[in-house]
C-alpha positions as CSV (number, residue, x, y, z in Angstrom):
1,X,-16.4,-11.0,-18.7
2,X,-17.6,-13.4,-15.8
3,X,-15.7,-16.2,-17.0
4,X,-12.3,-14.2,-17.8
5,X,-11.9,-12.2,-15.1
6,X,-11.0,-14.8,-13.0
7,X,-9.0,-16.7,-15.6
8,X,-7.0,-13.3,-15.4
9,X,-6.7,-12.9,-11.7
10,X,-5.5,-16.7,-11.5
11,X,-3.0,-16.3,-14.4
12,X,-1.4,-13.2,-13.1
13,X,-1.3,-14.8,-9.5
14,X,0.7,-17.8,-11.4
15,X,3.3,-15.6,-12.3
16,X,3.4,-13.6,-9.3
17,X,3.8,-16.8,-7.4
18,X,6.4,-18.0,-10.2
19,X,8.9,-14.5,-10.4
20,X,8.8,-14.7,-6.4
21,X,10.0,-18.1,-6.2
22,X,12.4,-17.8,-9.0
23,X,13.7,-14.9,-7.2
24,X,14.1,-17.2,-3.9
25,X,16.1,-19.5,-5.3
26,X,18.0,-17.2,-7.3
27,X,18.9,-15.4,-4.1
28,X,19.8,-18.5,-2.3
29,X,22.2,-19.7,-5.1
30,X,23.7,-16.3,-4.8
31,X,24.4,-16.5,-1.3
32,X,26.1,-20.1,-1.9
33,X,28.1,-18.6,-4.4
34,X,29.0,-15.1,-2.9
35,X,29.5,-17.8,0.6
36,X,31.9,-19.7,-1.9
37,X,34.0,-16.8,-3.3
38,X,34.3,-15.6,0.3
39,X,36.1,-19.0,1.4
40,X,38.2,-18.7,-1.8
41,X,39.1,-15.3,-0.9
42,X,39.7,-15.9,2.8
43,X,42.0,-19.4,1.8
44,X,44.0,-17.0,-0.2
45,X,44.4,-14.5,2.1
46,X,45.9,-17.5,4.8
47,X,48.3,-18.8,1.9
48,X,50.0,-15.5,0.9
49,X,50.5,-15.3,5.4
50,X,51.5,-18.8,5.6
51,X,54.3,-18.4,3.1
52,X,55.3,-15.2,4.5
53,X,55.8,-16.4,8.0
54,X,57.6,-19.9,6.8
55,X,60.0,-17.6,4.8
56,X,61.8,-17.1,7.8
57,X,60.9,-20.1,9.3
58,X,62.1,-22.5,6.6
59,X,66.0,-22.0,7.3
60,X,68.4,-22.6,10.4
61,X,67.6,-20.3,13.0
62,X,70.6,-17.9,14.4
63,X,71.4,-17.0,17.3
64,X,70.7,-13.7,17.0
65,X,66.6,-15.0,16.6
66,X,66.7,-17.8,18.9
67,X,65.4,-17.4,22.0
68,X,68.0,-19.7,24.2
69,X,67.1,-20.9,27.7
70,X,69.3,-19.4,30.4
71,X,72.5,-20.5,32.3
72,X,73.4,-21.5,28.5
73,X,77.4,-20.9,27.7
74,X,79.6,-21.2,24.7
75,X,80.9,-23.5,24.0
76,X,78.3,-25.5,25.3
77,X,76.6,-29.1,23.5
78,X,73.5,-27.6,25.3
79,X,73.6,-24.4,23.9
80,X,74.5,-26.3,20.4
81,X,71.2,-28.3,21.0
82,X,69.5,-25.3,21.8
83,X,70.5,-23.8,18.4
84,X,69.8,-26.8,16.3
85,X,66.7,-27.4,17.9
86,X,64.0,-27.1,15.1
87,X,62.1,-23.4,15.4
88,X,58.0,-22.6,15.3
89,X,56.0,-20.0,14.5
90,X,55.7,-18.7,18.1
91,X,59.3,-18.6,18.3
92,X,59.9,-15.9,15.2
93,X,56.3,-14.1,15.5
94,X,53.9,-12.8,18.3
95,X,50.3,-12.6,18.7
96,X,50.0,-9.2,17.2
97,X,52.9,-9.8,14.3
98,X,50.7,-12.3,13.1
99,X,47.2,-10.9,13.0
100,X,48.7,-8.4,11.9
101,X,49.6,-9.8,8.5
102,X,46.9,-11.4,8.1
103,X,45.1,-8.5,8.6
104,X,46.7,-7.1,5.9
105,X,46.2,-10.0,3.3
106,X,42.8,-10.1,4.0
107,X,42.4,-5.8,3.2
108,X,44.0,-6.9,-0.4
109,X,42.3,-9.5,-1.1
110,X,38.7,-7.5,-0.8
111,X,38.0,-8.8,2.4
112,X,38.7,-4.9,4.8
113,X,35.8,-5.2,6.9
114,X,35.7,-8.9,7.7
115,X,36.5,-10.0,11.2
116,X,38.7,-12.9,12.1
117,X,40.2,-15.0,15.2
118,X,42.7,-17.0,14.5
119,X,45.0,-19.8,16.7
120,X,48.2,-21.1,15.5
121,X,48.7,-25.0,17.1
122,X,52.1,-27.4,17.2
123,X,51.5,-31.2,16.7
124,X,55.2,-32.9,17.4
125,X,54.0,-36.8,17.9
126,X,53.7,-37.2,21.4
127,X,52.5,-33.0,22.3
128,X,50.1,-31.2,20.9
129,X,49.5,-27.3,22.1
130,X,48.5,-23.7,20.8
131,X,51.1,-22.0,19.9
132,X,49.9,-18.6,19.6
133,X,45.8,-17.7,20.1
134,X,44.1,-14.3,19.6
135,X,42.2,-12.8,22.5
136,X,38.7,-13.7,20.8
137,X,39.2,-17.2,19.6
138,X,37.7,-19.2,22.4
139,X,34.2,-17.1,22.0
140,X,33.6,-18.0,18.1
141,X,35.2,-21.2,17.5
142,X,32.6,-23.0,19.3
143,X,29.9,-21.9,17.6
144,X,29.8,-23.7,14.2
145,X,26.5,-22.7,12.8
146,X,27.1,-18.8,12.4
147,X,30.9,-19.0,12.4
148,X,32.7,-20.6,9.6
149,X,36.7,-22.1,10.5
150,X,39.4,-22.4,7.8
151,X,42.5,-24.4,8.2
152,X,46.2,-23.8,6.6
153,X,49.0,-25.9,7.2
154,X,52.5,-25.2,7.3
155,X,54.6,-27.1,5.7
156,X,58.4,-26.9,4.9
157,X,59.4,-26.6,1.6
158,X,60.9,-29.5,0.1
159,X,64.8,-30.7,-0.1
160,X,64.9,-28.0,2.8
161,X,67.6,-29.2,5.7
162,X,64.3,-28.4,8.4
163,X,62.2,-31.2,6.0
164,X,60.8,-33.3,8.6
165,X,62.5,-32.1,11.9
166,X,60.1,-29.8,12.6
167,X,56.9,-30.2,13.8
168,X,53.6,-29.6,12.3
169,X,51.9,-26.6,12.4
170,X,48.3,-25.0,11.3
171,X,46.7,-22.3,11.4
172,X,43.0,-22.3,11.9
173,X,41.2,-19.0,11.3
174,X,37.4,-18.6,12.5
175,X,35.4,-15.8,10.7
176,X,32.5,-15.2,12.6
177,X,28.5,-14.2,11.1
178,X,29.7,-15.6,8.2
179,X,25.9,-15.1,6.3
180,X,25.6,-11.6,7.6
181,X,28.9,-10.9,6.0
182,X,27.3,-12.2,3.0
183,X,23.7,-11.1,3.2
184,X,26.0,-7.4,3.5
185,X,28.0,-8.0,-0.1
186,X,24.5,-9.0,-1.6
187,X,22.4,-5.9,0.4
188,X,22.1,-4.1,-2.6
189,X,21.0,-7.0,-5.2
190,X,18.5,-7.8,-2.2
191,X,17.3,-4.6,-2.1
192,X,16.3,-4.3,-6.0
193,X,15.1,-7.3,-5.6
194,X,12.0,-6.6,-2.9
195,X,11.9,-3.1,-4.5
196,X,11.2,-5.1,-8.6
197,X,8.8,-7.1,-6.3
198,X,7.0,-5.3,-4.6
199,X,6.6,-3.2,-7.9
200,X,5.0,-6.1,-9.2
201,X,2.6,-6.4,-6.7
202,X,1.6,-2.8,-6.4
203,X,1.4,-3.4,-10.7
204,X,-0.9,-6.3,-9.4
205,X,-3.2,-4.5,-7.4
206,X,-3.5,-1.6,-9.6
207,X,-4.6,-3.9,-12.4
208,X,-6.9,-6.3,-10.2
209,X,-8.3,-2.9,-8.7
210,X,-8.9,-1.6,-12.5
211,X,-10.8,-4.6,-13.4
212,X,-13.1,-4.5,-10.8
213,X,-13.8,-0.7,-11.1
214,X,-14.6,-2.2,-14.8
215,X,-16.6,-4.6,-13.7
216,X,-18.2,-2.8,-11.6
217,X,-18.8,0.7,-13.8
218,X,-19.9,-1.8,-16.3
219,X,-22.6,-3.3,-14.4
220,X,-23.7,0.3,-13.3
221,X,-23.8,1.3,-17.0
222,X,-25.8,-1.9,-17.9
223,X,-28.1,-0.6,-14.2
224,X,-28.3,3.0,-15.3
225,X,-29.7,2.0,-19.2
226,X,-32.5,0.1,-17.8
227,X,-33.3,3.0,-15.3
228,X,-33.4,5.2,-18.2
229,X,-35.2,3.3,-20.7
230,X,-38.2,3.2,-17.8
231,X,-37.9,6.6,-17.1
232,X,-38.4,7.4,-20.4
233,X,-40.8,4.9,-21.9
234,X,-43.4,5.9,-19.0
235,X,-43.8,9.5,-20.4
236,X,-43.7,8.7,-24.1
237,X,-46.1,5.9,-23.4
238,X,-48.5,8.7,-21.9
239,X,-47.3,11.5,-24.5
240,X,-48.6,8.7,-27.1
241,X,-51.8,7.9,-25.3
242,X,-52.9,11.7,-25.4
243,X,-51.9,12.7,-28.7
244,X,-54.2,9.1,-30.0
245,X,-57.0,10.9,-27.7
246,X,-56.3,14.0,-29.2
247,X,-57.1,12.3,-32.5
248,X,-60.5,10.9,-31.8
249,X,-63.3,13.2,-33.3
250,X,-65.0,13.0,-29.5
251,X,-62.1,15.0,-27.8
252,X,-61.9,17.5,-30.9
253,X,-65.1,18.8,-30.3
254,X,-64.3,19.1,-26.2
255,X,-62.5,21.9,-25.7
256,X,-61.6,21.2,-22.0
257,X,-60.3,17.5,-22.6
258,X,-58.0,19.0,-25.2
259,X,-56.7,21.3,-22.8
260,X,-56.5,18.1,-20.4
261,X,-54.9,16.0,-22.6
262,X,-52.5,18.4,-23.8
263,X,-51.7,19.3,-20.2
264,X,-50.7,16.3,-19.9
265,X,-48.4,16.1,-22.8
266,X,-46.8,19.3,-21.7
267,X,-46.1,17.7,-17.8
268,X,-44.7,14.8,-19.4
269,X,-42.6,16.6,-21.5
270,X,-41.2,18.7,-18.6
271,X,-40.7,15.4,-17.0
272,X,-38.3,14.6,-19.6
273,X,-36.5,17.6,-20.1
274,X,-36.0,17.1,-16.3
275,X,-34.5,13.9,-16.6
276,X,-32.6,14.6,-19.3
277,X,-31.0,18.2,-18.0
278,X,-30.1,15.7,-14.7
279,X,-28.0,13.2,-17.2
280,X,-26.2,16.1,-19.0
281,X,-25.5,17.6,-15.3
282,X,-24.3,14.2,-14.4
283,X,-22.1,14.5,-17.8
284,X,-20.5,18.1,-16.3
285,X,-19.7,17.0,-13.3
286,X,-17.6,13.7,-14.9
287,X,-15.9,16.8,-16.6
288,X,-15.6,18.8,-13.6
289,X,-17.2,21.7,-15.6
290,X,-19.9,23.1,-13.3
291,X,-19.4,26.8,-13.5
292,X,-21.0,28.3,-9.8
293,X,-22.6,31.6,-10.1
294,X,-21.8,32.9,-6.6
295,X,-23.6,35.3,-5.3
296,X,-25.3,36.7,-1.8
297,X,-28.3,34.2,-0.6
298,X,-30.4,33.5,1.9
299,X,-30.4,30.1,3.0
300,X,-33.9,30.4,4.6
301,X,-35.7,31.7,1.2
302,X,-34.1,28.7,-0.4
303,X,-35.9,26.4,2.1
304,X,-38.7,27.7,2.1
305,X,-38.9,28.2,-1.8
306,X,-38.6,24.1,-1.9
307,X,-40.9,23.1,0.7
308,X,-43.7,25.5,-0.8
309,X,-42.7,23.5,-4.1
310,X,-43.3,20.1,-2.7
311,X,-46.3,21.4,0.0
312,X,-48.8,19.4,-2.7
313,X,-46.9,16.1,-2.6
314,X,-46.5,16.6,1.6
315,X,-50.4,16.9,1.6
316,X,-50.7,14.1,-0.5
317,X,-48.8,11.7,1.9
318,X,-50.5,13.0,5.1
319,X,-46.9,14.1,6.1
320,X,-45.7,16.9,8.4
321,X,-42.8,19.4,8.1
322,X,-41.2,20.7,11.3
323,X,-39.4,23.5,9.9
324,X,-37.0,25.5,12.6
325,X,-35.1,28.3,10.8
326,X,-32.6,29.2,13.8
327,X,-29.7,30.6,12.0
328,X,-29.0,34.3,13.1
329,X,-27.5,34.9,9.9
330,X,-28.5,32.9,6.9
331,X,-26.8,34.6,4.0
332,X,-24.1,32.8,2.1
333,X,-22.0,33.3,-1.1
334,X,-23.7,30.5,-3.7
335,X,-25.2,29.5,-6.7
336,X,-28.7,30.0,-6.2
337,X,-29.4,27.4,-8.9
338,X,-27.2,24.7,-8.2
339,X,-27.9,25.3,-4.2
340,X,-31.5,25.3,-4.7
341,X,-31.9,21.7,-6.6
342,X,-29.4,20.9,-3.5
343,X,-31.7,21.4,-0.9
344,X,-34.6,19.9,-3.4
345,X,-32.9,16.8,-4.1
346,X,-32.3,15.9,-0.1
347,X,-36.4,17.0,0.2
348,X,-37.3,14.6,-2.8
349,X,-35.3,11.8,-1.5
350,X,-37.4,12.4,2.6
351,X,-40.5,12.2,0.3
352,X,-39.0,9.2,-2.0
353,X,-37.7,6.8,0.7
354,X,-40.7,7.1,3.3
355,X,-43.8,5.5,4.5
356,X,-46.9,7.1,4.2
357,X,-46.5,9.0,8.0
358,X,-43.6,11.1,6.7
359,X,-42.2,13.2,9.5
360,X,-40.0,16.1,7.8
361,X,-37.6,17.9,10.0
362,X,-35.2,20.9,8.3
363,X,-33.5,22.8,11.1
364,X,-30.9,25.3,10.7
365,X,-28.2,27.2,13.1
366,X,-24.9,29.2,12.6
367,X,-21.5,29.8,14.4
368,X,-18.4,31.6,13.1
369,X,-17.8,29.6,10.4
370,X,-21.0,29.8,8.4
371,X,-24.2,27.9,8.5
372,X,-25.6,24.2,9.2
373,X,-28.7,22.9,7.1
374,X,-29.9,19.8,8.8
375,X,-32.6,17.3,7.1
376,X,-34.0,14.9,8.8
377,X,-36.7,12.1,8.3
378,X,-38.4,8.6,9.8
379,X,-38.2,6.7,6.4
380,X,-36.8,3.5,5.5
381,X,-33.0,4.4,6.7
382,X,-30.1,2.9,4.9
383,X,-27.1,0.2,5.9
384,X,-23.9,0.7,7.1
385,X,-22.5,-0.1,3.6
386,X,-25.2,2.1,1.8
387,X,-24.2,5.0,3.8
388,X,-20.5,4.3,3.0
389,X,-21.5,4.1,-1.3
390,X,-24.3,6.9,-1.0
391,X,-22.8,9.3,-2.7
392,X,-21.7,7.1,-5.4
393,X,-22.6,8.4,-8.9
394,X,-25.1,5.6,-10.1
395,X,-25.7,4.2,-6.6
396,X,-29.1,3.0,-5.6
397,X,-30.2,2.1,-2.2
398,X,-32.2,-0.9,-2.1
399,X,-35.5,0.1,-1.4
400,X,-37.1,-3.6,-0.2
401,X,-41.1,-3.2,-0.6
402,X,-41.0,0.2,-1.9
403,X,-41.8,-0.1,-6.4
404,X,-42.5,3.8,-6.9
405,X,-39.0,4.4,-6.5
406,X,-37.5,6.3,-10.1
407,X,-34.4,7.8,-10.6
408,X,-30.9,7.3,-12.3
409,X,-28.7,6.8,-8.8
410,X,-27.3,10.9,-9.6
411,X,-29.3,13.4,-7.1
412,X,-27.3,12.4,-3.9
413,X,-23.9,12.5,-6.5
414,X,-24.7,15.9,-7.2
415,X,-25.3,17.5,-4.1
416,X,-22.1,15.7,-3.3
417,X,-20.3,17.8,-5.9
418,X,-22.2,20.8,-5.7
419,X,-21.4,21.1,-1.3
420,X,-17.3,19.9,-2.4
421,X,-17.8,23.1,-5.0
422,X,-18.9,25.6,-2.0
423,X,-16.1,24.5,-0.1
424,X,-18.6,23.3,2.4
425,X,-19.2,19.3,4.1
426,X,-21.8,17.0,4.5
427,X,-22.6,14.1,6.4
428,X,-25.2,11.5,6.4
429,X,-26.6,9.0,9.6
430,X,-28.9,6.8,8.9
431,X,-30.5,3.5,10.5
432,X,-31.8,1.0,8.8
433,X,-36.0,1.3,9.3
434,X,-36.2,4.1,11.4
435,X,-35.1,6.9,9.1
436,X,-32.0,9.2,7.5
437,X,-30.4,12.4,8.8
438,X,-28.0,14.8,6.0
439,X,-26.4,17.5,7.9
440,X,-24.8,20.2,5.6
441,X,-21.9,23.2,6.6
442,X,-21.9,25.9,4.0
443,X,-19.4,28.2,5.2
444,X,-19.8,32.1,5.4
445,X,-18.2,34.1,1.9
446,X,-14.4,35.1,2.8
C-alpha cells in the first residue's frame, strides 16, 4: 500500500497534467481557426460591397450623377472634360451609404455584432488621398496588436471603356478586439471546458482524499487490533493463572483463596464484558443506532454517583476533587445510562492522563438555556493537533512517559455522539503539560 499509493497519486497527476495541456492547445488551435474563419467571413463580406459599389461605378458617369464644378455651360469642352473625367467611389457614395452596406453584408454573412472602421483611399500616380473615412478610423487603425485591418481593392472589370483611366482605389476595413470577438464565438466551448476540468480535479481530490481516509482507517484498524489483543490477553492471562491455582490441591482445601482467586476471575471477567460492550457501542454508533431513553435527571446525582464510583482510585493517587455543584436547576431530559458513562468517561480520562498529584475540578452552573458541566484537571494536556482529532473514533493522544495507559481510542468518540444526540455542545482546551478542560451544554427539555 506504501509503495502504490504514490505510484497512483503520480499517475493520476500525469494525466491531469496531460488533459489540461491537451485542452490548451486544443483551445489555442481553435482560436486560430475560429480567428481564420472570421477573416474569411469579413473578406467576403468586403467583396459582395466592393462589387456592389463598382456596379455603378464601372460605366460612364451621367450628368445627372456627376457632380460638375460651377460656372460650367453647355456646350462647353470644360464641362465635356468634366463629364469624361473618370468617377470614384466618393463621387457616387457617402460616408454613411457606404458603411451602410457594409454593414449589411457583414449581418449576412454571420458577422451582426462585429464592429468595423473602414477608409476608402484614391492612388492616381502622382496623388494619393482618402477618399471617404469613418468617424472612428483614426482611433483603431494604429493599434495593430488588438485590431486586425483587411484590404479590398477595386478594380474595373475588364474590356470596360473605364479599364485603366481610373484610378486605384481600396478599401481598408479595421475590426477592432479582434480576440475578444473570438474568445466571445468560443465562450461557450470555453466554458465546458473549465467546467470538464475542474470536474476532473474535484474527481481528483475526492479520490486522493478517499485513499488517504484508507490509508489512514487502515492504519487505525491495524492500531485498534493490537490495542485489543492487549486488552484482552491481560485478563485471560490472569483468568488462566487463577483457574491453574484453583487446580492445585493447596488452594482446594483454602476456602478463602478460592473465594480470592475466583474473585479475581469474576473482576476480570467484568473487565471484559466492559470492553467488549464499549466495541459493540462503538459498532452502534457507526450505525447511528443509539436509541436515548429520555427522561427527567438530575445532573448533580449523576456527578456525584461517578465520583463516589471512582473515590477508591482518587485515594489511591493521593488526588483531590474540588466539586462545586452551582446550578440552580439541574434537571435535564436524558438517558440516564448513556449520560452517566458520559460524565464517567471524561472522570476516567482526569484519572488516566495525570500525574500522581491529580487536582480534579467538576463545576457546574445554568442560564436559560439549560446547564454547563465543566471538568477540569492539571494532567499531561494535549497539542494543538490532538485537540483538533480528539474526538476522532480510534484516536489516541500520545501519552510520552505514561505505559498504564489502556483503551481502544472510543470513550472521548462516544461522549462526542452521545452530547450531538442531546442536542447539547462540548468543547475541549487543553495545554500541553499543564492539564485539560471539557466544558459541556446540555440544554433544558423543550
Amino acid at each position: 500500500m506504501k509503495r502504490i499509493f504514490p505510484l497512483i497519486i503520480l499517475l493520476v497527476t500525469l494525466s491531469l497534467v496531460g488533459i489540461i495541456v491537451i485542452q490548451v492547445s486544443w483551445f489555442r488551435s481553435m482560436l486560430l481557426v475560429k480567428e481564420e474563419q472570421l477573416a474569411d467571413r469579413i473578406v467576403k463580406a468586403m467583396g459582395i460591397t466592393g462589387e456592389e459599389l463598382m456596379a455603378q461605378k464601372g460605366t460612364l458617369p451621367s450628368l445627372k450623377n456627376k457632380r460638375t464644378r460651377p460656372n460650367l455651360t453647355w456646350p462647353s469642352d470644360q464641362l465635356m472634360m468634366e463629364l469624361m473625367k473618370p468617377s470614384t467611389i466618393s463621387e457616387k457614395f457617402t460616408t454613411f451609404e457606404v458603411q451602410e452596406k457594409l454593414r449589411k453584408n457583414f449581418n449576412a454573412h454571420g458577422l451582426k455584432d462585429t464592429p468595423f472602421e473602414f477608409v476608402i483611399t484614391s492612388d492616381a500616380g502622382f496623388l494619393a488621398y482618402d477618399e471617404l473615412r469613418s468617424r472612428g478610423f483614426d482611433g483603431v487603425v494604429e493599434d495593430t496588436v488588438r485590431n486586425r485591418s483587411y484590404v479590398y481593392l477595386f478594380q474595373v472589370p475588364g474590356g470596360s471603356n473605364l479599364e485603366g483611366l481610373v484610378p486605384e482605389e481600396a478599401m481598408v476595413v479595421v475590426v477592432p478586439n479582434i480576440k475578444h470577438i473570438v474568445f466571445r464565438e468560443l465562450r461557450w466551448m470555453l466554458g465546458g471546458a473549465i467546467l470538464f476540468t475542474l470536474i476532473l480535479l474535484a474527481a481528483f481530490y475526492v479520490t486522493v482524499s478517499a485513499l488517504l481516509r484508507q490509508k489512514k482507517m487502515s492504519e487505525i484498524k491495524n492500531d485498534f487490533i493490537n490495542n485489543m489483543t492487549h486488552e484482552f490477553k491481560t485478563p485471560l492471562a490472569t483468568i488462566s493463572l487463577a483457574v491453574d491455582a484453583l487446580r492445585t490441591e493447596k488452594v482446594a482445601a483454602d476456602r478463602e483463596k478460592m473465594q480470592y482467586f475466583t474473585g479475581i476471575i469474576k473482576e476480570e471477567n467484568k473487565r471484559m464484558n466492559k470492553q467488549v460492550e464499549t466495541i459493540l457501542q462503538a459498532a452502534l454508533m457507526d450505525r447511528q443506532e443509539i436509541q436515548l431513553n429520555k427522561r427527567p435527571v438530575h445532573v448533580h446525582a449523576i456527578i456525584e454517583q461517578v465520583l463516589e464510583n471512582f473515590d477508591l482510585q482518587l485515594q489511591s493517587r493521593e488526588a483531590h476533587a474540588d466539586v462545586q455543584l452551582n446550578a440552580k436547576d439541574d434537571e435535564i431530559m436524558a438517558d440516564e445510562v448513556h449520560f452517566t458513562n458520559l460524565i464517567n468517561n471524561l472522570v476516567d480520562n482526569a484519572v488516566k492522563y495525570s500525574r500522581d498529584n491529580l487536582h480534579l475540578k467538576i463545576c457546574t452552573s445554568s442560564n436559560n438555556r439549560g446547564v454547563q458541566i465543566k471538568i477540569e484537571d492539571n494532567g499531561i494536556g494535549m497539542t494543538k493537533e490532538s485537540v483538533k482529532r480528539i474526538f476522532e473514533k480510534f484516536y489516541r493522544v500520545h501519552t510520552g512517559n505514561l505505559h498504564n495507559v489502556k483503551g481502544f481510542g472510543l470513550g472521548l468518540s462516544y461522549v462526542k455522539t452521545i452530547v450531538d444526540a442531546h442536542h447539547g455542545k462540548i468543547r475541549v482546551e487543553s495545554t500541553l503539560g499543564k492539564g485539560t478542560s471539557f466544558t459541556i451544554d446540555m440544554p433544558y427539555a423543550k
